[in-house]
N, C-alpha and C positions, 0 to 999 in steps of 0.2 A: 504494500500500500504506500502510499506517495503522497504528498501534497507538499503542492507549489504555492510557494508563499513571495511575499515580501513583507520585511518589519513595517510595521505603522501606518495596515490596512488592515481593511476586515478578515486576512487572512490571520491576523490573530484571536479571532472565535473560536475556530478549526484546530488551530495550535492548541488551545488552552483544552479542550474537551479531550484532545491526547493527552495530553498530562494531567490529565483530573482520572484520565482512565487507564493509564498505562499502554493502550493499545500500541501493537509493532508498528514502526512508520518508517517511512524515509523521508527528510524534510528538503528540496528542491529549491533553493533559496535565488529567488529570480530581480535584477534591480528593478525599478521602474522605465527602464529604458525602451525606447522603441526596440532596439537591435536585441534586446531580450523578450519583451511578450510578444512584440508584433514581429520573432521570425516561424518561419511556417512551420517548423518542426514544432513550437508552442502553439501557437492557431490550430493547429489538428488536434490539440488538445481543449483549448478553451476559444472560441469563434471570434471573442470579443477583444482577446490578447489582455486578461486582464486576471487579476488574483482575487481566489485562490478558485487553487481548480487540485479536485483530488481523483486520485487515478485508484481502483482497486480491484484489479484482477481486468475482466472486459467493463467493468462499469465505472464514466468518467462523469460528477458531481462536477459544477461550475457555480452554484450559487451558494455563499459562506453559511447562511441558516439553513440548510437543506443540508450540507454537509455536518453541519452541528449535531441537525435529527438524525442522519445517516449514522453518522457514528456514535451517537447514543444509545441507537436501537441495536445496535452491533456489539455493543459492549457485552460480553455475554454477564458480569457484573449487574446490569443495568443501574451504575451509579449515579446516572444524570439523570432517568427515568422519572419522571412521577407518579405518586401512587397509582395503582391498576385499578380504584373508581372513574368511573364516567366522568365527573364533574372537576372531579382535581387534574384528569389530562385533560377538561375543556381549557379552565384556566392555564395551562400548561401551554396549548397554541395559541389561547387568546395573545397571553405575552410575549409567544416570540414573533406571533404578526405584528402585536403591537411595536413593538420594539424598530419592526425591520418599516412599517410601512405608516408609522404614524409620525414616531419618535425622531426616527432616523434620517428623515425629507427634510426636517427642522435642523438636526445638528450638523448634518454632512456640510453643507455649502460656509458655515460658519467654522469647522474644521478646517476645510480647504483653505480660504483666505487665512486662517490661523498656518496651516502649512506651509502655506508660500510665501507670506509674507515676512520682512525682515524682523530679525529678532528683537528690536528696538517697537516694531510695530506692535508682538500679538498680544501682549496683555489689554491691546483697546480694538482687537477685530470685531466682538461681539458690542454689537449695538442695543440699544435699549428695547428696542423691537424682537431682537433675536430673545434676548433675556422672559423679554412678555410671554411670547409662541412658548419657549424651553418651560417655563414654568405651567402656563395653562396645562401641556401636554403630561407633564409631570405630576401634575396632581394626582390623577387615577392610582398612578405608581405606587405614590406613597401611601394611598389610602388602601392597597390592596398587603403591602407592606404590613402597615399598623405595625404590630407589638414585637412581628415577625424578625426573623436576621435573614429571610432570603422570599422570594416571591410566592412559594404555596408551603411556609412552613421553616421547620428547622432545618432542613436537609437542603442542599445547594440544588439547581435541575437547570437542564440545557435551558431554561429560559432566564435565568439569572445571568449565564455566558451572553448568549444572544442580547439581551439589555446591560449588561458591563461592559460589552465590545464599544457600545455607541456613546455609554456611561464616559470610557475611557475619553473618546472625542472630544465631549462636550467641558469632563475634566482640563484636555488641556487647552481649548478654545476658551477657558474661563466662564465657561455656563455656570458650571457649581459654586459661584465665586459667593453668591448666594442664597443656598440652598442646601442648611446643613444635614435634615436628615438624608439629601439625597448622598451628600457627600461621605455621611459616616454609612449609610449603605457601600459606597464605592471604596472606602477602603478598609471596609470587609471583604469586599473582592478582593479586592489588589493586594491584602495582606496573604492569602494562599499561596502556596508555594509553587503549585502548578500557574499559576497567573503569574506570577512571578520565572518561572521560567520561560515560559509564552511568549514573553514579554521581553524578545530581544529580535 
């Protein structure tokens, strides 16, 4: 098994759920270069030339949360699983669609200008507006949170990964800057060791 990464994209979702589960890997570590995702030997892998794309056996995954489930349903462990009720794996997709298609619209583009921009600039990429959208969206989070240390409970599940991936972004785009439960969520994450090895 394989996956093709590059550090500080959402190729580390994918990272982190191997090291939360020990699963065997090979890690492909690709820059962001044209002359690396966009040469055709990686395009027959992923169409779009773009990370993470995971390879295992004949079956090739290209999109970072679908990898997440992939390898959590795989895990023969099921450590990232949530409970085998109905309602606690509803909640279980509800957040990692949330994550990828609510949450993530919001923080991506205010990441990126935090990306590119000079290091004198990012502590002021995020705008007052950004701040607003990041909070609105955030609420649900924390109220599903409440008393909790992870999203359905005591136990970490691929949908904590999948919303610590975008968590990470928005951490260093300065979203958190005011937002502490969301922040002492986030370095619950970040203090694991597997996140922490992910995380290069």
């Amino acid at each position: 098994m394989k996956l093709y990464y590059s550090p500080f994209t959402s190729a580390f979702r994918p990272r982190w759920v191997l090291e939360e589960t020990g699963q065997a890997h090979e890690l492909v570590r690709l820059s962001l270069s044209a002359a690396e995702l966009k040469n055709p030997d990686y395009l027959a892998i992923h169409p779009h030339g773009q990370v993470p794309a995971l390879v295992d056996g004949d079956l090739v995954l290209i999109e970072s949360a679908a990898i997440c489930m992939y390898l959590a349903e795989r895990d023969p462990q099921g450590l990232l699983l949530p409970p085998s009720d109905l309602a606690a794996r509803g909640r279980y997709y509800q957040w990692i669609f949330y994550a990828m298609e609510s949450l993530a619209p919001v923080v991506h583009p205010v990441y990126l200008r935090w990306f590119l921009a000079a290091p004198a600039d990012r502590p002021h990429v995020a705008t007052e507006a950004d701040h607003a959208a990041f909070a609105r969206l955030l609420a649900p989070i924390l109220a599903a949170l409440g008393q909790h240390s992870f999203l359905l409970g005591e136990r970490i599940t691929t949908a904590d990964i999948v919303l610590g991936g975008v968590l990470q972004w928005a951490d260093a785009a300065g979203l958190l800057r005011d937002q502490p439960a969301a922040r002492a969520y986030h370095d619950r994450l970040r203090a694991r060791p597997a996140y922490q090895r992910a995380y290069t």
